[in-house]
N, C-alpha and C positions, 0 to 999 in steps of 0.2 A: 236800102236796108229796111226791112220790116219794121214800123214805129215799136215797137214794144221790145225788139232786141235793139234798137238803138237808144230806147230809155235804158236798158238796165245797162248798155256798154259804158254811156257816161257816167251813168251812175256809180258801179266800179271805178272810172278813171277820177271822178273826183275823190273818190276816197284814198285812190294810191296815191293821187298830186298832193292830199290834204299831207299826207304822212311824208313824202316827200320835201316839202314845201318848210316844214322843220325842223330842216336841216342847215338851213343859210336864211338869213332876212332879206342879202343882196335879191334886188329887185331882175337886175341882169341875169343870176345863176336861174330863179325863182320861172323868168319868162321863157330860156333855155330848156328848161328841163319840160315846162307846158309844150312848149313846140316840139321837142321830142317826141313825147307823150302820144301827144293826139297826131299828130304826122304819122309815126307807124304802128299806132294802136286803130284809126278809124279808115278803113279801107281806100274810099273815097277822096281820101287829103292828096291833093296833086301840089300844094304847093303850100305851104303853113306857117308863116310867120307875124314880125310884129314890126309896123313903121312909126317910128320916135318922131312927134314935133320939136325941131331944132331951128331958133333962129327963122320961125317963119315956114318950114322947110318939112315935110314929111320924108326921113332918111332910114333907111334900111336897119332893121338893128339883126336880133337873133330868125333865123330861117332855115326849115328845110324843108329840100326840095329843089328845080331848078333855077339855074341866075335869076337873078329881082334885078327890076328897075333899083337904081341906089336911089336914085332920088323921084316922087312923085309929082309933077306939077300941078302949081297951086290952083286949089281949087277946079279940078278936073279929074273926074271917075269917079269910082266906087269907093274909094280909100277919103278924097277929101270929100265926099257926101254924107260920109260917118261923123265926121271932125265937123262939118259945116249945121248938117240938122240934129249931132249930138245925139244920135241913136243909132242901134244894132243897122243895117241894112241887107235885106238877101236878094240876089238879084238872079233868077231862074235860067236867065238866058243871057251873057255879059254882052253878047251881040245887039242886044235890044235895049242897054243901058246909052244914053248919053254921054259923048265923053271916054267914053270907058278906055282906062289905059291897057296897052296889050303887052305887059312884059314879055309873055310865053303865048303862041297862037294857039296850043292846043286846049288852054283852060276852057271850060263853057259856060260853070256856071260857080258864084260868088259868097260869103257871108265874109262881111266887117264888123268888126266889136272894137266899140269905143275901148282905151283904157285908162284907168281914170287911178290918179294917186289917192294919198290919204285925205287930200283936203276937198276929193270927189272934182277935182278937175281931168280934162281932158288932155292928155297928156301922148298920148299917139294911138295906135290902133291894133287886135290883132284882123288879119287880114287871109284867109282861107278860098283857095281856088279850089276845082273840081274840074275832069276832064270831061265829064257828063252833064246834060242839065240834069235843071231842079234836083241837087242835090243839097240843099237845106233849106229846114223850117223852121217852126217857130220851137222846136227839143232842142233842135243845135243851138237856136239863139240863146234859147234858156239857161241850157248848160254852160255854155261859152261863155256869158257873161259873168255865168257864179263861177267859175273856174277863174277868170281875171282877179276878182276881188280876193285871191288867194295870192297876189302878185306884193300886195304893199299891205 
């Protein structure tokens, strides 16, 4: 997508999330309605959800898109690289990542966003596949992440 239709797509989406958002404090309905959102508002989303740390355990919560790994193993891929160096990561090519888990073979390419509750802890992640590469940069990270802190 053109950089400059893709600033102002976000730009739109977080204003509709803001007013959505609203409507419920639940953090659950709150991260639902984000993965909604952005799954069939941004062309490119092949697969868009969000994995809760439980008990050690990165586990599947709200997603669409197809089947997800339920559970990620620890400390391996792109999911626990987020959770481990505690920042955004975009991965061009998931082929060329270490590790990288393959729930779905068709994905190509990657971005994880930390998400962090009230007390600015890490608290699980959202996690956005693409069937293309390099299909995110530093506007999706941008965006993604102020979109989260609309969660709690």
């Amino acid at each position: 997508m053109d950089p400059e239709k893709k600033q102002a797509r976000y730009q739109r989406l977080y204003e509709q999330l803001e007013v959505l958002m609203q409507k419920t404090s639940d953090p659950d309905a709150r991260m639902a309605t984000l993965t909604a959102v952005l799954h069939h508002k941004m062309t490119d989303f092949f697969w868009t959800g969000f994995y809760i740390l439980k008990d050690g355990n990165l586990i599947v919560k709200n997603y669409q898109g197809p089947l997800a790994c339920q559970v990620l193993q620890a400390h391996t891929g792109v999911c626990w690289a987020c959770i481990d160096q505690q920042k955004t990561i975009i991965v061009p090519d998931i082929h060329q990542f270490p590790g990288h888990i393959a729930c779905d073979s068709r994905s190509r390419s990657e971005i994880v966003v930390p998400l962090q509750n009230n007390k600015d802890e890490i608290i699980g992640i959202l996690d956005i596949d693409s069937k293309s590469l390099n299909s995110f940069d530093e506007t999706d990270a941008k965006f993604l992440e102020k979109m989260l802190k609309l969660i709690f």
